[in-house]
N, C-alpha and C positions, 0 to 999 in steps of 0.2 A: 504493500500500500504506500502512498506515496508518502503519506507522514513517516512511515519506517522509514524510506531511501533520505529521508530528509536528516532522521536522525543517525541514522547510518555515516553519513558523511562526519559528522561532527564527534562521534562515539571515541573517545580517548584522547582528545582535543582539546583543550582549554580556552574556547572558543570566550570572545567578548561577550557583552550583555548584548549587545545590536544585533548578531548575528544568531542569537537564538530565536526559539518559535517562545512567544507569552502563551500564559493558559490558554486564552481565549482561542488565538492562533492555534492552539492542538485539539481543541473542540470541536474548531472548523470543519479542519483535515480530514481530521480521525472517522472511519465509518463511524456506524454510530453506535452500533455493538452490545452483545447482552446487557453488560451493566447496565449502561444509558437506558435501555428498552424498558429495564427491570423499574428505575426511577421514573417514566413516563407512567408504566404502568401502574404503581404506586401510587401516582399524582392521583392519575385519571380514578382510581379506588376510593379516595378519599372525596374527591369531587363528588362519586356518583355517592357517595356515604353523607355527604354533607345534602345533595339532595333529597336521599330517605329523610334525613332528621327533621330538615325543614317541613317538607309534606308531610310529615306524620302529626305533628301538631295539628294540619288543616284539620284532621281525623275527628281529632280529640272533642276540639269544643262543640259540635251539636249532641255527643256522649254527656256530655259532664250538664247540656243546658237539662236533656232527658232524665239523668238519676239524680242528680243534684241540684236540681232547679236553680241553676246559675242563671244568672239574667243576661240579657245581650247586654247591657252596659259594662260588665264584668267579662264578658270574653272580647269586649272592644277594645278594653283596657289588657289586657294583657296581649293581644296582637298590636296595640298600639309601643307596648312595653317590649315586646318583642324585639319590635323593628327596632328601637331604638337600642337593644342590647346590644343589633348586628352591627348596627350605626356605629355605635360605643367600641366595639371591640375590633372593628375594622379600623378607626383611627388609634388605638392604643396600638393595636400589633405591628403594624407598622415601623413607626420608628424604633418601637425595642428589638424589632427586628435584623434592623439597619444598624442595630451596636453587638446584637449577642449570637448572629447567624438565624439561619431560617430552621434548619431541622430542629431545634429543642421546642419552640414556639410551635410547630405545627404537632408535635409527637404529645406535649403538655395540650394545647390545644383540642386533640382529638377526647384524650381523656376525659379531658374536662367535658368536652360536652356530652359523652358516653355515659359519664354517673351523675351528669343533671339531668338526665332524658331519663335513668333509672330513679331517681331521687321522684321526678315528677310521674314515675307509676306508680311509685310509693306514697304519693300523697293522697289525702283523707279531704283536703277543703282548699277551697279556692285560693284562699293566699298561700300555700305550702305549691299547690300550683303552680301558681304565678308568679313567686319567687325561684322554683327550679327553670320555669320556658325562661324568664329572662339570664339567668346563670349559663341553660345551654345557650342562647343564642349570643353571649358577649361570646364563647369558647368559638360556635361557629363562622362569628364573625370577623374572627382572627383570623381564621384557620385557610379559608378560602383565598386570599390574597397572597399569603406566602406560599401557596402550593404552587399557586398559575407562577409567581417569583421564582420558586426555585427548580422549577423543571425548566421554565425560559434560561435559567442560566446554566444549565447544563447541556443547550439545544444549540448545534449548529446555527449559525446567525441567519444562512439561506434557508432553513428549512424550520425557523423559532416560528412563525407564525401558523403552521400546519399543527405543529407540536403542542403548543398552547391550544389552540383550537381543540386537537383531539381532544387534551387531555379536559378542557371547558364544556366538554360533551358528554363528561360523565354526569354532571351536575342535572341536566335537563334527563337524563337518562335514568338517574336517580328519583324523581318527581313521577317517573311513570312506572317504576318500579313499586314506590308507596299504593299505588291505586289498588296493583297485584296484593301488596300483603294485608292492606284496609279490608277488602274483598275476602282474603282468606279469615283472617284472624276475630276479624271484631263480632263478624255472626255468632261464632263459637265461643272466643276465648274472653271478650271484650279492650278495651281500650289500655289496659294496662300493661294487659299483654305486647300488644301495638309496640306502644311504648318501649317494653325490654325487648323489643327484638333490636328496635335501634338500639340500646345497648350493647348485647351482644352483639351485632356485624360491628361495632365500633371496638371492644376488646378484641373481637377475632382479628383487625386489622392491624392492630396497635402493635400486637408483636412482631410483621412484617416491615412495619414503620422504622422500629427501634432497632430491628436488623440489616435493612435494606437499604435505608436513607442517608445517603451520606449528608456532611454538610457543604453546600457549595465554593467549589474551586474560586470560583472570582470574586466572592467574597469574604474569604480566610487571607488571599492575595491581597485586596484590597486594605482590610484590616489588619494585617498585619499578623496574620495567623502562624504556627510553627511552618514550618515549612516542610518538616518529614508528614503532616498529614495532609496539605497539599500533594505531594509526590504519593503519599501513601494511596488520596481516592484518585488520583490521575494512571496509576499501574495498575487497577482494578479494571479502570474505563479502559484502558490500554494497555493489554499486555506486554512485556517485554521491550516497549517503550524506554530509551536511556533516560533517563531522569536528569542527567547530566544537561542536556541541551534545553531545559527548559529556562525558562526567562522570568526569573522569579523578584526582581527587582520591583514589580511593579508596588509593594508592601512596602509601608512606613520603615524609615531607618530607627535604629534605636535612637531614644532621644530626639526625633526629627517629629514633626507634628503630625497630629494624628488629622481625619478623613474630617470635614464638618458635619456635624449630624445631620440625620437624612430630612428633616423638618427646615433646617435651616437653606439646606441644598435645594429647596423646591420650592421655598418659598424667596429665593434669591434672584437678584434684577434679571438676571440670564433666565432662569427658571420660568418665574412665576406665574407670567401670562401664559406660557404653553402649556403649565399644570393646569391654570384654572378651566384652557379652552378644552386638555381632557375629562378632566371631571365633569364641566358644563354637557360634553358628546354622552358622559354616561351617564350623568344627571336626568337627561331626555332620552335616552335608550329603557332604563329601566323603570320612569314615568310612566312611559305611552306603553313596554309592557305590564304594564298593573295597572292601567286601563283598560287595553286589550280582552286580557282577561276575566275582568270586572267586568265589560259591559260585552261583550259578542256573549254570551248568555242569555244579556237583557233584550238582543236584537232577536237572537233567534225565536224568544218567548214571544214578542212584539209580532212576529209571523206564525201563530198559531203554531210552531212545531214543536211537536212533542218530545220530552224529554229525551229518549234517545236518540233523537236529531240534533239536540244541545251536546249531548255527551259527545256524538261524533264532531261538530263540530270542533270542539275546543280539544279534542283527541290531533286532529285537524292541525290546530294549531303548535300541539307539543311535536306530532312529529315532523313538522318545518320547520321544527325549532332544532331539533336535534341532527337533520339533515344541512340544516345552514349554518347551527356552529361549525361541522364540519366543511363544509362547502367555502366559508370566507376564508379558514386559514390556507388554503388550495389555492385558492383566488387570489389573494395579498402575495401569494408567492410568483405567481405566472406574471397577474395583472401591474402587480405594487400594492404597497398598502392602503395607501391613500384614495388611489383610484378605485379600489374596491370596495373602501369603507364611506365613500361618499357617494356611491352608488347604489350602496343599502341602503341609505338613508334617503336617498331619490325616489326611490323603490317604495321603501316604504312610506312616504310621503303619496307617493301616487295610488300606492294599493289603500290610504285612508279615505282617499277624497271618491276611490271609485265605490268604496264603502258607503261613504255616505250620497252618494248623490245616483244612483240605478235601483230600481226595483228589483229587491233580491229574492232568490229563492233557494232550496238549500241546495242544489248541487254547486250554483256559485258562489254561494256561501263557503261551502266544503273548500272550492277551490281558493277562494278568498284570505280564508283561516289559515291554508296551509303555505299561502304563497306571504303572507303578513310574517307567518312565523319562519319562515326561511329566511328572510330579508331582517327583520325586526331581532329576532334572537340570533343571527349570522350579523350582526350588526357588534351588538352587545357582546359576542363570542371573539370580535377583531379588535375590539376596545383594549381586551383584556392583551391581544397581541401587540397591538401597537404600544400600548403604553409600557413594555416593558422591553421595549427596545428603545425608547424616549429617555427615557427617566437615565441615569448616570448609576452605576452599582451601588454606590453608598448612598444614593436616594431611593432605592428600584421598589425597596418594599413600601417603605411612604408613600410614592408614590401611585402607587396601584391599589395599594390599601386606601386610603384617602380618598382613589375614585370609587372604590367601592362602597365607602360611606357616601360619599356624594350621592352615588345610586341608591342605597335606604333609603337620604335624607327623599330623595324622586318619589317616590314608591309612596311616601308617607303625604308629602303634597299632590300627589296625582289622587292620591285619594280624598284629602280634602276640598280639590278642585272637581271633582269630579260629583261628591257631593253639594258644592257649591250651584255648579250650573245645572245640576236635577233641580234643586232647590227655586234655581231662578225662570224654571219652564224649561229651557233647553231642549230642544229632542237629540236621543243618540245619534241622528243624524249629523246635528250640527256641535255635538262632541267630537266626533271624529272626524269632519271635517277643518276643527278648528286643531286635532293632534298632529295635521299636515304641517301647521306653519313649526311648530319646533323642530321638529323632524329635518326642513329643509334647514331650521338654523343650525342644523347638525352637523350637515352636508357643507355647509360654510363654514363652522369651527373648524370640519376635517381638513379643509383645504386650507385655513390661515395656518392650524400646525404647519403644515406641508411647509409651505411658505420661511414659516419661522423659525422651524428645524431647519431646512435650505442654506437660509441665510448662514444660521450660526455655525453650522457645518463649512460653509464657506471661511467663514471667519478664522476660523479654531486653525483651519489648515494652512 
C-alpha cells in the first residue's frame, strides 16, 4: 500500500520533522482497515442506541397518563425538561470534551444514561420520573456529538463525510427500531419493561465501548498527549507501520502553551460568525423537523385518512430519512459539501411549498413524506459532516456539540411557534408554507460558510 512504500523509504532514517507523514496525513493514506471499520461500527451502535432511548420515552407517557393519571400538563413538562437536559448536556460535553478527549465522555456518557433509563423503570411517581428522563437525557445529550466527533476524526478526510453520514444513520434507525420493541413489549410486559430493555442494549454495549474505542489520534496530538499511545492506536489502525516516520510534533512542547479552549476557539473573530451560521443551518434543520413530524399527522387526519394511512405516512417519512442520511454523505463526496447541503435545503424548501399549496391525496402524500425526509433528514445528517471538518481539532467537539444544542434549542421553539400560529387560525397549509422561507435561509447560510471558509483558507495559506 502506498503509505507502506512511503514508510518504507524513510525506515532507519533519521528523517527531519518536514519530511515525515502527520497523523492526519497517515489516516488519509492508510486503507481504512478492520480497526477503523471496528470504531465506525461502534459509532454507528451507539447512535442507533441513543435513538432507542430517545423513542422509548415517546412510549412511556400515554402508559403513565392510563395507570397513573398523570395529566398532560405533567408529561408536557417533562418532555419540555427533557429537551432541555439534551440542550444542557450537549453544551456541557462539548468543551470538557475538547480538554479531556472524546472516549471517556462518551463510555461515562453511555452509562449514564443506561441506569437513568433503568432508574426511571424503577420509579413509582411522576417526579422520580421526571427527575431520571431529565438525568438520561443530559447523559444522551452528550453522548451524540462526541461520537459523530470522534469517528470524523479517525475518517479519511475524502471519505469523512460518507463516514459521519453512515454512522448518523444509526440514530434515525434507532427510532424505528423503538416502534418494533413498543409493539413487542408493552402489550405483554408493560412500560417498565420498555424501559430496561434500553438499559440492557446500553450495558451490553458498554463493554465493546470500553474495549474497542480508542481515544482519538489528532486529539492526544493536538493536546499534547504521551506519544507511545499515539503510536500505540496508530499500529492497531496500521499494522507494521514504522512508527519512526510519523510526525509527531504537531503536540504542545513542554513548557510551550497549551491549545485555547474549545469555547474560546469558536467563539473567536476568525471563528465566530461561521459557528453561529452553522448552528443557525441546524437550528432550522431540526425546527422544521419537529414540525414535520408534528403536523403531516394533522394533515393526513384533515383528509379523512385513516389511521393507518397516518402511520404509513410518517413511516414515509423515517425511511427518507434514513435513506438520505445516507444518500448526503455520498453526495458531499462526488458533488462537495456545500453544493449538496444547499440543495437539500432547496429541496426541501420546494417539497414545503408543494405541501402546502396542491390538493393532496395519500399516494402523494406517501411520496411527499418520503421525498421531505430524504432531503430534510439528509440535510441534518450533512450538518453533522460538514461541521466537523469546519471546526479546528481543539474546537471540533464544541463545536458540533453546541450545534446540536442549537438544534434542541429549534425543536423547542418550532414547537412553541407552531403552537403559536394554530392559536392564531393558521391553516397547516400556511404552516408549511411559511417552513419554506427558513429553509431557503439555510440554503444561504450554506453558501456564506462556503464563502467564508474560502476566504480564510485562502488566507491561512
Amino acid at each position: 500500500m502506498a503509505i507502506a512504500n512511503e514508510a518504507s523509504k524513510t525506515t532507519g532514517l533519521r528523517t527531519t520533522a518536514s519530511s515525515r507523514l502527520t497523523v492526519q496525513e497517515i489516516l488519509n493514506q492508510a486503507p481504512l482497515g478492520n480497526r477503523r471499520r471496528v470504531i465506525i461500527l461502534l459509532g454507528f451502535l451507539t447512535m442507533t442506541l441513543e435513538g432507542v432511548e430517545i423513542g422509548l420515552w415517546g412510549f412511556i407517557y400515554p402508559q403513565i397518563v392510563t395507570q397513573w393519571g398523570t395529566s398532560l400538563a405533567t408529561v408536557t413538562t417533562m418532555v419540555t425538561l427533557g429537551v432541555v437536559g439534551l440542550t444542557v448536556g450537549s453544551m456541557v460535553a462539548g468543551p470538557l470534551s475538547d480538554q479531556i478527549g472524546r472516549r471517556l465522555p462518551i463510555i461515562v456518557g453511555t452509562a449514564g444514561f443506561g441506569l437513568a433509563t433503568l432508574g426511571g423503570a424503577l420509579a413509582q411517581n411522576d417526579l422520580t420520573l421526571g427527575i431520571f428522563r431529565v438525568m438520561a437525557c443530559l447523559f444522551l445529550g452528550a453522548v451524540m456529538p462526541l461520537v459523530i466527533t470522534l469517528v470524523a476524526e479517525f475518517a479519511p478526510e475524502k471519505r469523512k463525510a460518507a463516514i459521519v453520514a453512515i454512522t448518523f444513520t444509526g440514530f434515525p434507525l434507532g427510532t424505528v427500531i423503538t416502534g418494533f420493541l413498543a409493539s413487542t413489549i408493552l402489550p405483554t410486559l408493560g412500560w417498565q419493561w420498555l424501559l430496561g430493555t434500553g438499559t440492557i442494549l446500553a450495558l451490553v454495549l458498554l463493554p465493546a465501548l470500553v474495549c474497542g474505542l480508542p481515544e482519538s489520534t489528532v486529539f492526544m496530538i493536538r493536546r499534547g498527549g504521551r506519544t507511545e499511545n499515539v503510536t500505540k492506536v496508530l499500529s492497531a489502525i496500521i499494522p507494521g507501520f514504522d512508527m519512526n516516520t510519523v510526525d509527531l510534533t504537531g503536540a504542545p512542547q513542554a513548557g510551550g502553551a497549551k491549545p485555547i479552549g474549545g469555547v474560546r476557539t469558536v467563539l473567536s473573530k476568525k471563528l465566530v460568525v461561521v459557528s453561529l451560521l452553522i448552528w443557525l443551518c441546524y437550528f432550522i434543520c431540526a425546527a422544521v423537523v419537529y414540525m414535520f413530524l408534528n403536523y403531516l399527522p394533522l394533515i393526513v387526519k384533515q383528509l379523512n385518512i385513516n389511521a393507518a394511512g397516518t402511520g404509513n405516512v410518517v413511516s414515509m417519512f423515517g425511511i427518507g430519512g434514513v435513506i438520505g442520511a445516507l444518500a448526503i454523505g455520498f453526495a458531499m463526496e462526488k458533488l462537495g459539501k456545500y453544493v449538496s447541503l444547499g440543495a437539500a435545503f432547496t429541496l426541501a424548501a420546494g417539497a414545503a411549498w408543494i405541501l402546502a399549496s396542491v390538493n393532496l391525496t395519500l399516494p402523494l402524500l406517501l411520496v411527499l413524506g418520503f421525498t421531505i425526509g430524504v432531503v430534510l433528514v439528509g440535510a441534518n445528517s450533512g450538518m453533522n459532516a460538514l461541521s466537523t471538518s469546519v471546526f479546528p481539532t481543539e474546537a471540533r467537539a464544541t463545536g458540533v456539540s453546541w450545534m446540536h444544542s442549537f438544534g434542541k434549542a429549534g425543536s423547542i421553539v418550532s414547537g412553541l411557534l407552531g403552537g403559536v400560529m394554530l392559536g392564531a387560525g393558521w391553516g397547516v397549509d400556511q404552516i408549511f408554507f411559511a417552513l419554506a422561507i427558513p429553509l431557503l435561509a439555510g440554503a444561504a447560510a450554506v453558501g456564506a460558510v462556503r464563502a467564508m471558509t474560502t476566504r480564510r483558507s485562502r488566507s491561512d495559506s
